[in-house]
C-alpha positions as CSV (number, residue, x, y, z in Angstrom):
1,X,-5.8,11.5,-11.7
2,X,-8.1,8.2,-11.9
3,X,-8.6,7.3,-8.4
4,X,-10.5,4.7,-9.3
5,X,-8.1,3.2,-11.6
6,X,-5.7,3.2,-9.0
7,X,-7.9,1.3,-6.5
8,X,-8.6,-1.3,-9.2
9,X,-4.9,-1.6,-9.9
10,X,-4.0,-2.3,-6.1
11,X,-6.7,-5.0,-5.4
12,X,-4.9,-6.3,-8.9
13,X,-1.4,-6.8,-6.3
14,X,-3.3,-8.1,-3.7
15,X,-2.0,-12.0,-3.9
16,X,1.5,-11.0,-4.8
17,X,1.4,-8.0,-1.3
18,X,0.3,-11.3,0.9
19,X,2.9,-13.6,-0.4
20,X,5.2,-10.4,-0.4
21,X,4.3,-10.2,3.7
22,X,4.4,-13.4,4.7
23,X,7.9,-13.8,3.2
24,X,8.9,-11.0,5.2
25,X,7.0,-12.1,8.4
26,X,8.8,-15.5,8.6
27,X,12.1,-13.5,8.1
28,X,13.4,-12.4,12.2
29,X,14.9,-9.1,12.2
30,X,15.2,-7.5,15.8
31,X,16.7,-3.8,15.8
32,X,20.3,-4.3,14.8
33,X,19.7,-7.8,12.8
34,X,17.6,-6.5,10.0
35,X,20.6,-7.1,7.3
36,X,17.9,-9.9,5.8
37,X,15.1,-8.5,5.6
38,X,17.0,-5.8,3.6
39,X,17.8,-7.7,1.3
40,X,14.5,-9.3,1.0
41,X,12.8,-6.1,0.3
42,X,15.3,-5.1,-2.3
43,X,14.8,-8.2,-3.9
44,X,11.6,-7.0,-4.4
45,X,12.1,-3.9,-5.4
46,X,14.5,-5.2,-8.2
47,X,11.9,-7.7,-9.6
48,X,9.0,-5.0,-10.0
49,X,11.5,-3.4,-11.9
50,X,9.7,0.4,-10.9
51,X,12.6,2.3,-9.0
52,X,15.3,4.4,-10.6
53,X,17.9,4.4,-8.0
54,X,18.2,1.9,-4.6
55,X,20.5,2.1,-2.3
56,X,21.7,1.0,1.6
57,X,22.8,3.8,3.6
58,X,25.8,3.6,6.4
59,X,23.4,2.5,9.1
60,X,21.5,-0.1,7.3
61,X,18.4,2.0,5.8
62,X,17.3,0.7,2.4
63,X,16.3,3.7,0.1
64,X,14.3,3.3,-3.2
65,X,14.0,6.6,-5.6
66,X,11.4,7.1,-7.9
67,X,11.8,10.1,-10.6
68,X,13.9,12.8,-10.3
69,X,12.0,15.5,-10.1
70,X,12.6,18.4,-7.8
71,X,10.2,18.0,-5.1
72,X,11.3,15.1,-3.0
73,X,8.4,13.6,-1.4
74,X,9.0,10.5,1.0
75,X,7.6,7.1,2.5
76,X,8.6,5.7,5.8
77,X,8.1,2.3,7.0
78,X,10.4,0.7,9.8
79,X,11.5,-3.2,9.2
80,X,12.8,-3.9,12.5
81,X,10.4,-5.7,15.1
82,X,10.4,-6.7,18.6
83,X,10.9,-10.2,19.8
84,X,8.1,-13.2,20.2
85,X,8.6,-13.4,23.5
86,X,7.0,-16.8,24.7
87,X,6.1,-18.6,21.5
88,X,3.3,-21.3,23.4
89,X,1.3,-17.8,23.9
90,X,0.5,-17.2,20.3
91,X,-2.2,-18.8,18.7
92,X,-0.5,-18.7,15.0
93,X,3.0,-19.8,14.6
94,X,4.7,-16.2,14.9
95,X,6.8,-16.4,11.7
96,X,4.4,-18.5,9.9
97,X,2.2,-15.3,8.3
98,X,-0.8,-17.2,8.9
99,X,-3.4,-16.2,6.8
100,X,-7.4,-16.7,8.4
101,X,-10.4,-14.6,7.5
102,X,-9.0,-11.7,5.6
103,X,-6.4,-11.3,8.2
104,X,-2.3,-12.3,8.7
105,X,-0.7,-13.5,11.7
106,X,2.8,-12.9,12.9
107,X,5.5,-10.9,14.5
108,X,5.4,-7.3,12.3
109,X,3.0,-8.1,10.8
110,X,0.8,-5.3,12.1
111,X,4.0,-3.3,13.5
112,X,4.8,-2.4,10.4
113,X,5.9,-4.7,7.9
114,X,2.1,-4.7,6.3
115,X,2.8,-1.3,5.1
116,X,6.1,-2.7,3.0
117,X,4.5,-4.9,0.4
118,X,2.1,-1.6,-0.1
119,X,4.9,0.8,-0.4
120,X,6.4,-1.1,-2.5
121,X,4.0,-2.1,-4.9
122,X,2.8,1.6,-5.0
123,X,5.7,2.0,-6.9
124,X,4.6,-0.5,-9.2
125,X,0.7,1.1,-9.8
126,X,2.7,4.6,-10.2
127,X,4.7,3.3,-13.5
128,X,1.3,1.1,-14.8
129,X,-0.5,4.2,-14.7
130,X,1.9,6.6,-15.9
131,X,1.2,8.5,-12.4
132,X,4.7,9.9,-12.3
133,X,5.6,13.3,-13.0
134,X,8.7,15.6,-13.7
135,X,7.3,17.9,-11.1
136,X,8.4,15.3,-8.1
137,X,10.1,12.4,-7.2
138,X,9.4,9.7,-4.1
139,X,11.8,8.3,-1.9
140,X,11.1,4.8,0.1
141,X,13.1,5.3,3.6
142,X,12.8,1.1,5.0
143,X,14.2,2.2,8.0
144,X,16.3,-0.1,11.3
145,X,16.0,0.4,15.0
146,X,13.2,2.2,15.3
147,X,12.0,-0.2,18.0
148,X,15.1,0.3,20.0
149,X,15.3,3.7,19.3
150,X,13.0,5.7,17.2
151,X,14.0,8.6,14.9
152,X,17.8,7.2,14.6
153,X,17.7,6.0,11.0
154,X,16.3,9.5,10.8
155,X,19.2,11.4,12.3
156,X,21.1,9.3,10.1
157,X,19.1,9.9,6.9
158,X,19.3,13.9,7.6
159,X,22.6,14.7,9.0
160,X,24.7,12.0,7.6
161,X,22.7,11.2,3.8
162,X,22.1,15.1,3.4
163,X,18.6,14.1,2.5
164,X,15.7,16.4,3.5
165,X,12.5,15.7,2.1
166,X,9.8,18.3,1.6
167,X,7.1,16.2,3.6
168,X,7.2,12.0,4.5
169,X,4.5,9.9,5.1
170,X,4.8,7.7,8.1
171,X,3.5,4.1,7.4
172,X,3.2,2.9,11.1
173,X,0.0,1.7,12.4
174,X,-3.2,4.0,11.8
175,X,-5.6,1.5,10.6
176,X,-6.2,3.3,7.7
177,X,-6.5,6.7,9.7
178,X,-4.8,9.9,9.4
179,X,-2.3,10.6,12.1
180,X,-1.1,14.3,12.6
181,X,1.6,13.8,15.8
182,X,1.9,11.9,18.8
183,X,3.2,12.9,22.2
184,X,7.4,12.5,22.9
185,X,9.2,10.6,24.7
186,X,13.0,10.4,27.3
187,X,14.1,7.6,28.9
188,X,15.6,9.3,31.9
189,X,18.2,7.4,34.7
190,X,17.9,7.4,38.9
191,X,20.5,6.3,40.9
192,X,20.7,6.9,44.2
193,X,24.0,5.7,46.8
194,X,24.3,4.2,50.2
195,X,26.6,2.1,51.9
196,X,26.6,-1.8,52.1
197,X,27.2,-3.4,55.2
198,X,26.5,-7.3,56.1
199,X,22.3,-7.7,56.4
200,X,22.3,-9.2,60.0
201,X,23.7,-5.7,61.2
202,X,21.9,-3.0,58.6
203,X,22.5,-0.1,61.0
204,X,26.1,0.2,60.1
205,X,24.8,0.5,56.8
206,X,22.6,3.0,54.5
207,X,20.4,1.1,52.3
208,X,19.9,2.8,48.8
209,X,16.9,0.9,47.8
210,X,15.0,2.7,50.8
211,X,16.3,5.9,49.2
212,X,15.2,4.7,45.8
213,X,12.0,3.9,47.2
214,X,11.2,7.3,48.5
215,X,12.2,8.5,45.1
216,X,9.8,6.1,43.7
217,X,6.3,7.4,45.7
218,X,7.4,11.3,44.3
219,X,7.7,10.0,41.1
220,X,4.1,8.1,41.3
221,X,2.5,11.6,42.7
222,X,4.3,13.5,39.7
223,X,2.7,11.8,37.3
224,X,-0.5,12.8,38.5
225,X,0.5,16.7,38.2
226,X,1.9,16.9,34.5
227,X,0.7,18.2,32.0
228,X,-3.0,17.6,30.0
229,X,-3.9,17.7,26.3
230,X,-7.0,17.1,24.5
231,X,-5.4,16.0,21.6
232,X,-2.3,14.0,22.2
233,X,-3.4,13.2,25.6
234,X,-1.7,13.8,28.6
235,X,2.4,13.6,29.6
236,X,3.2,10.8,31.4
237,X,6.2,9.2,34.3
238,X,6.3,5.3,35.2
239,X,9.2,3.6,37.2
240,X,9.9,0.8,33.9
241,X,13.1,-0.5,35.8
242,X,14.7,-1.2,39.2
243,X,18.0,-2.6,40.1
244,X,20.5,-2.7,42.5
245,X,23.6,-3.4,43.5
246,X,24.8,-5.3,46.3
247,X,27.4,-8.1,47.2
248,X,25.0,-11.0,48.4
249,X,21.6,-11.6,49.2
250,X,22.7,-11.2,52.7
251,X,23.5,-7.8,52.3
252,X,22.3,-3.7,52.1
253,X,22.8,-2.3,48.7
254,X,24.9,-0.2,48.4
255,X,23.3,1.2,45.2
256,X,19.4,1.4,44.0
257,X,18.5,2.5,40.4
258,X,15.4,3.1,38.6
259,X,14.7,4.2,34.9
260,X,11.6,6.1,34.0
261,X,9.9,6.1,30.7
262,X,8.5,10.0,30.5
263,X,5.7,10.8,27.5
264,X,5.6,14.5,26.6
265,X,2.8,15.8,25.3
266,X,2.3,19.2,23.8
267,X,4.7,22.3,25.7
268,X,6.7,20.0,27.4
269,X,10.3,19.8,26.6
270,X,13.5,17.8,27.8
271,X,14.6,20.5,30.3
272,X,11.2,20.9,31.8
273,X,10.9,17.2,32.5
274,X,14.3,16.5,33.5
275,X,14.0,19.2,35.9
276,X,10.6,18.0,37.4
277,X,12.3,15.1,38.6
278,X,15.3,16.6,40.2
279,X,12.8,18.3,41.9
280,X,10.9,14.9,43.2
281,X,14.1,13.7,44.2
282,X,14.4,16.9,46.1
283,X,11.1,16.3,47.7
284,X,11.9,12.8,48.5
285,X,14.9,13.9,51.0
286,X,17.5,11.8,48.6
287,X,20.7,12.8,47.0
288,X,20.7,11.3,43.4
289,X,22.2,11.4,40.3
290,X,19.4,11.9,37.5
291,X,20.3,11.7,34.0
292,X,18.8,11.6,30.3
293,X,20.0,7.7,28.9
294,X,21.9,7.4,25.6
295,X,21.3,4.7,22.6
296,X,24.9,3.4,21.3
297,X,24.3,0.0,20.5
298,X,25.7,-1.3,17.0
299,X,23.6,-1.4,13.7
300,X,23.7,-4.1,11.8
301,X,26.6,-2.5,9.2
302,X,28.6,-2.5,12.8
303,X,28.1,1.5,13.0
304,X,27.2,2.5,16.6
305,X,25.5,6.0,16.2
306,X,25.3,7.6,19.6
307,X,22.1,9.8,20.4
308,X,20.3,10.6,23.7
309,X,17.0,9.2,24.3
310,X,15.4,12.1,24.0
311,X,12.3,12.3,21.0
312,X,10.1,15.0,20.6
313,X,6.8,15.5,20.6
314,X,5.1,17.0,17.1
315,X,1.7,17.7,15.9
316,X,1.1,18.8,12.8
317,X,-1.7,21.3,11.6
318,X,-4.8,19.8,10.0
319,X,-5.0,22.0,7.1
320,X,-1.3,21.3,6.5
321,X,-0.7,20.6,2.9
322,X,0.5,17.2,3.2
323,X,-2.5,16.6,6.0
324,X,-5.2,17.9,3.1
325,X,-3.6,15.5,0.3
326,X,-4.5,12.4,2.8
327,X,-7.7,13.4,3.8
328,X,-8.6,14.5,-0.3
329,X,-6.5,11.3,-1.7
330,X,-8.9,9.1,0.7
331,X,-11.9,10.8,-0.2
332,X,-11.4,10.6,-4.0
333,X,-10.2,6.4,-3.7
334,X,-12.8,5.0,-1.0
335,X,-15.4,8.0,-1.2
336,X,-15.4,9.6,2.6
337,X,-13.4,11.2,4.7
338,X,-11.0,9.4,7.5
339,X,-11.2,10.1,10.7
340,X,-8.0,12.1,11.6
341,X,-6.5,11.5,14.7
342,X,-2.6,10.9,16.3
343,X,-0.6,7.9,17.7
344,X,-0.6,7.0,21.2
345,X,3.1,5.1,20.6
346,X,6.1,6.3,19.2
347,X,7.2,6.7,15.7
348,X,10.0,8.0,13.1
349,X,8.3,11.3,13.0
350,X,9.6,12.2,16.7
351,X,13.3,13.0,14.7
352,X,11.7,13.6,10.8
353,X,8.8,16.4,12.3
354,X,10.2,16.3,16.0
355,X,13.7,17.3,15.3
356,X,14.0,18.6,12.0
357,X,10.6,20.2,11.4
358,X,9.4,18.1,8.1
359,X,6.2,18.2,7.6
360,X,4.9,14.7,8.2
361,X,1.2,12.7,8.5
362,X,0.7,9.1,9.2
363,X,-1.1,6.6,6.9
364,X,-0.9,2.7,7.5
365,X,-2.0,-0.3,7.8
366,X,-3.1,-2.2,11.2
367,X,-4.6,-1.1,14.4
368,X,-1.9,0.2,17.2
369,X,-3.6,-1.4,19.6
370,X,-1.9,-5.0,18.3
371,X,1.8,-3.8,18.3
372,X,4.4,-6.0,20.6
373,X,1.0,-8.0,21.0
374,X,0.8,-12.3,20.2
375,X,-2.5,-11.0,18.5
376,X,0.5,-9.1,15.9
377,X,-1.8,-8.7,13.3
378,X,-3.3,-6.9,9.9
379,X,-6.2,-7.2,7.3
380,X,-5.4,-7.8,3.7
381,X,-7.7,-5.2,2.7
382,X,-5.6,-2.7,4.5
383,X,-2.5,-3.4,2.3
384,X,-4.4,-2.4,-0.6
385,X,-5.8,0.8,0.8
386,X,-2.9,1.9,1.6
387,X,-1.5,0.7,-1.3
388,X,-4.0,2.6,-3.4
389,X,-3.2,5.5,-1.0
390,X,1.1,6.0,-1.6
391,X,0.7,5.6,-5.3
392,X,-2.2,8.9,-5.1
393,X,-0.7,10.8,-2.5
394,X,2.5,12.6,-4.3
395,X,0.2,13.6,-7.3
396,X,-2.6,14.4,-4.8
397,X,-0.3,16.2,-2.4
398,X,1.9,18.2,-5.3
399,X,-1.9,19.4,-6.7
400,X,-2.4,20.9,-3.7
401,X,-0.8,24.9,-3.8
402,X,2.4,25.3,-2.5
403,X,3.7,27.0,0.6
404,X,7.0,27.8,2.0
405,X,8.2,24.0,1.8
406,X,11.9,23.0,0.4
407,X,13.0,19.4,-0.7
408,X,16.9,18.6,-1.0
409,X,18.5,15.5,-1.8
410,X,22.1,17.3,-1.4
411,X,22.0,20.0,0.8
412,X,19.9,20.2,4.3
413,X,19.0,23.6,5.3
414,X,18.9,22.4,9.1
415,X,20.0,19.7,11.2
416,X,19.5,18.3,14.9
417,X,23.0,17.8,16.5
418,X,23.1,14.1,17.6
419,X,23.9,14.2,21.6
């Protein structure tokens, strides 16, 4: 393979990625309103001309094929974003793509619309340099609600499109880094009940937000006592929401709720942590109802595809074969080694890796520290890295020999039950 062929070819796209980008910046797509920018990237994908197959699954996912050779090897990048929030805080317009010093400005532009004009015209370096093989073929996932709910469009990809790939490379932020796992994550429910009574007279009453409360300070001192990990870091509990029910302001509650956001690292799992907090609310003297939250809000093709918000923590092994075509892929196009390292946020791979056990590393564009940021941000040279990088890594990776791996675009060997 010319490495250095391919690198000149991606700095050749450079212009077309940024114009590519900043189309898709000034297009909003919030997790279940992506339909547009859907379209926008097959648009795309139809002009280059370089896929053999594209298609839009039930849920919304846009898939592009490339070959049809046996061992399926797959891209992921998510189009959905978060919201702008308050516009007056950003310094760019945030659907402008402003472009300044080597850098564009704007909502996804960083988390992780960068890595679609590179993806994509990877595709196009691939057929100019006659990089495809018979031995393999790539899929494109451009994947919705990830931000609501990550790993969905993955559930639906697996269980529903019968598609398994034999390893994917996740395109979310790793400014140019290699990522190998990240810790999980549950979103898990509090409520606790009292008894509402007028506020002048609160002894005839039981008010749940003092129950909540109590709740709350076990909570706080059982976050200090989970679980540590060099490399993912440590699990995590925060209170992220409070509410409660009452009839006036004038009033006890009747009812008090919380919602915690729980990060699992490395050997902790869904019934450990739910546990550990029926055990706080134990502690705490309170009778509650604790429960792990479900997603079943509508994609955009009107589908509502119900799962728990549960997503599991994964780490792959450095000398995995799909880790080792990254790290040699980089060394042969920019001549060292990256630094290899893992996410601190969430990603896809919590339901590709997490759930289903494909084999999975990280390689994109943009620093994580600017997702959901106004500073929403990523260097041009990135898109061309990484460009350079998804149109060497299925040659690079298939070179590498094989172990027990499978790929099926028909049949999946094994599934994750959707709760």
């Amino acid at each position: 393979m010319n490495y250095a062929a391919i690198v000149v070819a991606a700095k050749n796209y450079e212009r077309p990625m940024v114009a590519f980008l900043r189309e898709l910046i000034a297009i909003k797509g919030t997790s279940g309103h992506e339909k547009p920018v859907i379209e926008r990237i097959r648009a795309e994908v139809e002009k280059l001309g370089s896929a053999d197959k594209i298609w839009v699954d039930g849920l919304g996912n846009l898939l592009v094929q490339i070959g049809s050779g046996p061992r399926l090897i797959a891209m992921d990048a998510h189009i959905d974003t978060v919201g702008v929030g308050n516009p007056s805080e950003w310094a760019h317009d945030p659907y402008k793509g402003k472009e300044e010093n080597g850098i564009i400005y704007g909502r996804g532009a960083g988390d992780q619309r960068g890595a679609v004009p590179a993806m994509v015209y990877a595709t196009r370096i691939i057929k100019d340099l006659n990089l495809q093989s018979e031995e393999w073929s790539l899929l494109l996932t451009f994947t919705v609600m990830e931000e609501d709910c990550d790993g969905l469009c993955w559930q639906y990809i697996v269980n529903d499109g019968k598609i398994r790939p034999e390893c994917v490379v996740i395109t979310d932020s790793t400014n140019c880094r290699i990522y190998r796992g990240q810790r999980g994550r549950m979103e898990i429910g509090i409520t606790a009940l009292g008894k509402s009574c007028h506020g002048s007279m609160p002894e005839k009453g039981d008010n749940a937000i003092y129950k909540i409360a109590r709740v709350v300070r076990e909570i706080e001192k059982l976050h200090k006592r989970l679980k540590k990990d060099k490399f993912l870091g440590n699990g995590t509990v925060t209170v992220s929401y409070i509410d409660c029910q009452t009839p006036s302001r004038c009033a006890v509650p009747g009812a008090a709720y919380i919602q915690l956001d729980r990060r699992l690292t490395t050997g902790e799992t869904k019934e450990l942590a739910l546990r550990e907090v029926k055990d706080a609310v134990k502690r705490a003297g309170v009778s509650a109802k604790v429960e792990l939250l479900k997603y079943a809000q509508p994609a955009y093709t009107g589908l509502v595809y119900e799962t728990d918000k549960y997503f599991p923590t994964w780490v792959e092994d450095e000398n995995a074969p799909q880790v080792q075509a990254v790290i040699e892929a980089h060394k042969n196009l920019f001549g060292k080694k990256a630094p290899v390292s893992r996410w601190t946020f969430s990603t896809n791979g919590v339901a590709i890796s997490g759930m289903f056990g494909i084999p999975c590393v990280g390689f994109g564009p943009a620093r994580e520290d600017v997702a959901h940021t106004v500073n929403d941000s990523v260097p041009i040279e990135h898109l061309t890295r990484c460009a350079a990088m998804y149109a060497a890594f299925p040659g690079t990776y298939c070179a590498i020999p094989r172990v027990s791996q499978t790929s099926k675009l028909s049949k999946t060997k094994r599934t994750a039950k959707r709760r």
